[in-house]
C-alpha positions as CSV (number, residue, x, y, z in Angstrom):
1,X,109.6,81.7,74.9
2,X,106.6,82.5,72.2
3,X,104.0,84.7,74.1
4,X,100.4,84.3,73.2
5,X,97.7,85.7,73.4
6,X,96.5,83.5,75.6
7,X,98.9,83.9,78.1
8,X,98.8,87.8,77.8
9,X,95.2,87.7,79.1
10,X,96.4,85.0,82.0
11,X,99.0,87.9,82.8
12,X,96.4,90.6,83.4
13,X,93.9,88.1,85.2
14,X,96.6,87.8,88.0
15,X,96.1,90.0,90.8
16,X,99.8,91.0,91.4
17,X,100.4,91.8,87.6
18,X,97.4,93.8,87.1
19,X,98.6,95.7,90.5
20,X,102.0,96.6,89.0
21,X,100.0,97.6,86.0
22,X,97.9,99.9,87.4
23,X,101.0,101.1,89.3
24,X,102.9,101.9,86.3
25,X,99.8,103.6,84.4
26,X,99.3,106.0,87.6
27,X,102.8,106.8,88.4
28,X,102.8,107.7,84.7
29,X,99.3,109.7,84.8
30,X,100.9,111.7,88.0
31,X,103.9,112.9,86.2
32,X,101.9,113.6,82.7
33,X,99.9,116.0,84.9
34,X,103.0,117.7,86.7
35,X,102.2,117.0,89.9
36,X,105.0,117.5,92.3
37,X,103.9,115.5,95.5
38,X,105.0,112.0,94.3
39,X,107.9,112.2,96.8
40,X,105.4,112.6,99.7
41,X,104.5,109.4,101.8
42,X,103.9,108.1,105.5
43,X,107.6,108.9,106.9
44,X,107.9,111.9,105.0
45,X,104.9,113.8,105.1
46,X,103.0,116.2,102.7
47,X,103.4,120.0,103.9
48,X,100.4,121.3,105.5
49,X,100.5,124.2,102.7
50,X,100.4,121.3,100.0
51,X,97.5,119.5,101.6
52,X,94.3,118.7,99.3
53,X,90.7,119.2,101.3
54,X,89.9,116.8,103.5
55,X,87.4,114.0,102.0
56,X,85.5,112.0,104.2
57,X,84.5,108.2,103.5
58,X,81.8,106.8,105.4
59,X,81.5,103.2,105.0
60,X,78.3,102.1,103.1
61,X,77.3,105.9,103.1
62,X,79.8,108.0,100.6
63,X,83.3,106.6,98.8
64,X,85.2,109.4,97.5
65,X,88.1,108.5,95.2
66,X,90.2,111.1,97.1
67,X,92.8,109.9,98.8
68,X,94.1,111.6,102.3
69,X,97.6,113.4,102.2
70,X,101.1,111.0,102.4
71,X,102.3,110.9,106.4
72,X,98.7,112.2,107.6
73,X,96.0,110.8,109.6
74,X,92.1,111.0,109.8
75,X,89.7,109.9,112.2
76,X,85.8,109.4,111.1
77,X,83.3,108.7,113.9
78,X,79.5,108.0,112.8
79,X,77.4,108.5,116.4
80,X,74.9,106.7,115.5
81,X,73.5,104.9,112.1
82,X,70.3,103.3,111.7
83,X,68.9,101.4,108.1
84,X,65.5,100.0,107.4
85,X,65.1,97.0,104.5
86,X,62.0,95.5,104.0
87,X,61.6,92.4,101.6
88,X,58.5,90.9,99.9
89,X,60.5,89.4,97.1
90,X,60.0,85.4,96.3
91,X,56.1,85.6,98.5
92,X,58.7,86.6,101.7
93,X,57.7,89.6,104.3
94,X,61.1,90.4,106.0
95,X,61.4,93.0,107.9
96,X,64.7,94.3,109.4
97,X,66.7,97.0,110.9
98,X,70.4,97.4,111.6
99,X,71.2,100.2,114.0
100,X,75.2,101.0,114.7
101,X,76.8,102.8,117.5
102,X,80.5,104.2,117.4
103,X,81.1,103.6,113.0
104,X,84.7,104.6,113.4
105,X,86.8,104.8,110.4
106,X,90.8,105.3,111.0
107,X,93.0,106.3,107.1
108,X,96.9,107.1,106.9
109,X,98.2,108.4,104.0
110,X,100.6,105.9,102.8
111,X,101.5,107.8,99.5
112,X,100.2,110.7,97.8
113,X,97.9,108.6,95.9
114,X,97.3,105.7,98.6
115,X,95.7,105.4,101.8
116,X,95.0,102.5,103.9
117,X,91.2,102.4,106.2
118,X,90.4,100.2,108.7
119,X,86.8,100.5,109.3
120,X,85.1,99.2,112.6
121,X,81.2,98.9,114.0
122,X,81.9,99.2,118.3
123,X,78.4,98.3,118.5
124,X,75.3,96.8,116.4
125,X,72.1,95.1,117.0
126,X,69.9,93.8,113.9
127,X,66.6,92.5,114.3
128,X,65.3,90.9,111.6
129,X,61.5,89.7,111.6
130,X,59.5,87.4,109.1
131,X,56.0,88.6,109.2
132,X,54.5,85.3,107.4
133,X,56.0,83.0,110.0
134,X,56.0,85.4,113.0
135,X,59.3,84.8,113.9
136,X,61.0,87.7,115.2
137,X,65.6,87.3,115.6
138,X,67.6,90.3,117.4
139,X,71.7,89.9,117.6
140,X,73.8,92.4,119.5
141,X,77.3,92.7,119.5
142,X,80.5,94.4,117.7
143,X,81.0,95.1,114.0
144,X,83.4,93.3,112.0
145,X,86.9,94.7,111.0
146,X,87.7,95.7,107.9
147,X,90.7,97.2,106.0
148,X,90.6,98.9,102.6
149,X,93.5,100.4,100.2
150,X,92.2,102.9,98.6
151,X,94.5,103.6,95.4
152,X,93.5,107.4,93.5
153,X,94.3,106.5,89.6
154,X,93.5,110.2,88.4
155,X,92.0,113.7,90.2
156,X,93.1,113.6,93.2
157,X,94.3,117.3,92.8
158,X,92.1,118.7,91.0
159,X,90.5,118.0,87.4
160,X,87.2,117.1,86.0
161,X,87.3,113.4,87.1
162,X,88.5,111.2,89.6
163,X,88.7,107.7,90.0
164,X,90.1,105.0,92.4
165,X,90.3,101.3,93.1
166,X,89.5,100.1,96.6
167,X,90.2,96.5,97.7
168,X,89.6,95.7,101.1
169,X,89.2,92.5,103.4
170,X,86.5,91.8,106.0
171,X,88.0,90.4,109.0
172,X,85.3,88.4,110.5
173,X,85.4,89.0,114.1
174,X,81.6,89.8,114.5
175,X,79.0,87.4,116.3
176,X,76.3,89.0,114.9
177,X,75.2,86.8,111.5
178,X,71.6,86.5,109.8
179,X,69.4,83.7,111.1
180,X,69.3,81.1,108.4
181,X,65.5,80.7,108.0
């Protein structure tokens, strides 16, 4: 079968060919830079002594590409996390502001370059309010779920950059959605 170039880009527009791509180009990066951990991952963890810092990711907040250690846990907690918006685009005046309780954020290292989050709001209340109308909404209730798989592509040990791809999937188990106005 002739290959095109047509159906080269079609390969690398498929999700699961570009993900075995960028698998092969960082296994390859790993063992250019002589990085011995490779053989690390969640059933056969990395030795404490080999352990990089620990780098925290707080949802929204901060994303470091740093992945956490092969066979290793990490538990974030946020106490409490509150965020003003106000909007005046398009002649509106909306005011809101989203206050969470319990952020918790729960990563195992899968591999030495991987880790898997699953990120969760125990409880939020947003109260939205539009000043022109004078109508004023408040929802209370849990966060939704979400799970991310953070892959490091180069500096997790050490170097002058670092970068990482992060897909993730909202699992939609909150109540709490915007008022449709």
């Amino acid at each position: 079968m002739k290959t095109t170039r047509f159906s080269k880009i079609i390969a690398l527009n498929h999700p699961m060919i570009f993900s075995m791509l960028i698998f092969i180009y960082s296994t390859t990066m790993w063992s250019q830079q002589g990085i011995t951990k490779s053989h690390y991952h969640l059933f056969n963890p990395t030795p404490s002594h080999l352990m990089r810092d620990f780098s925290t990711d707080r949802p929204d907040l901060t994303e470091s590409p740093m992945t956490l250690d092969a066979g290793h846990f990490q538990l974030e907690l946020d106490g409490i996390n509150t965020t003003f918006d106000h909007d005046t685009e398009g002649g509106q005046n909306l005011s809101s502001r989203s206050t969470t309780y319990g952020g918790v954020n729960f990563k195992i290292g899968l591999l030495n370059h991987v880790d898997l989050q699953t990120t969760f709001e125990i409880q939020k209340i947003e109260i939205i309010k539009d000043r022109i109308r004078g109508i004023k909404s408040q929802n209370k209730g849990s966060g939704d779920l979400s799970s991310r798989l953070k892959i490091n592509l180069w500096g997790n040990d050490g170097g002058r950059s670092a970068l990482a791809l992060m897909p993730f999937f909202k699992w939609p188990l909150s109540r709490i959605r915007s008022p449709k106005w």
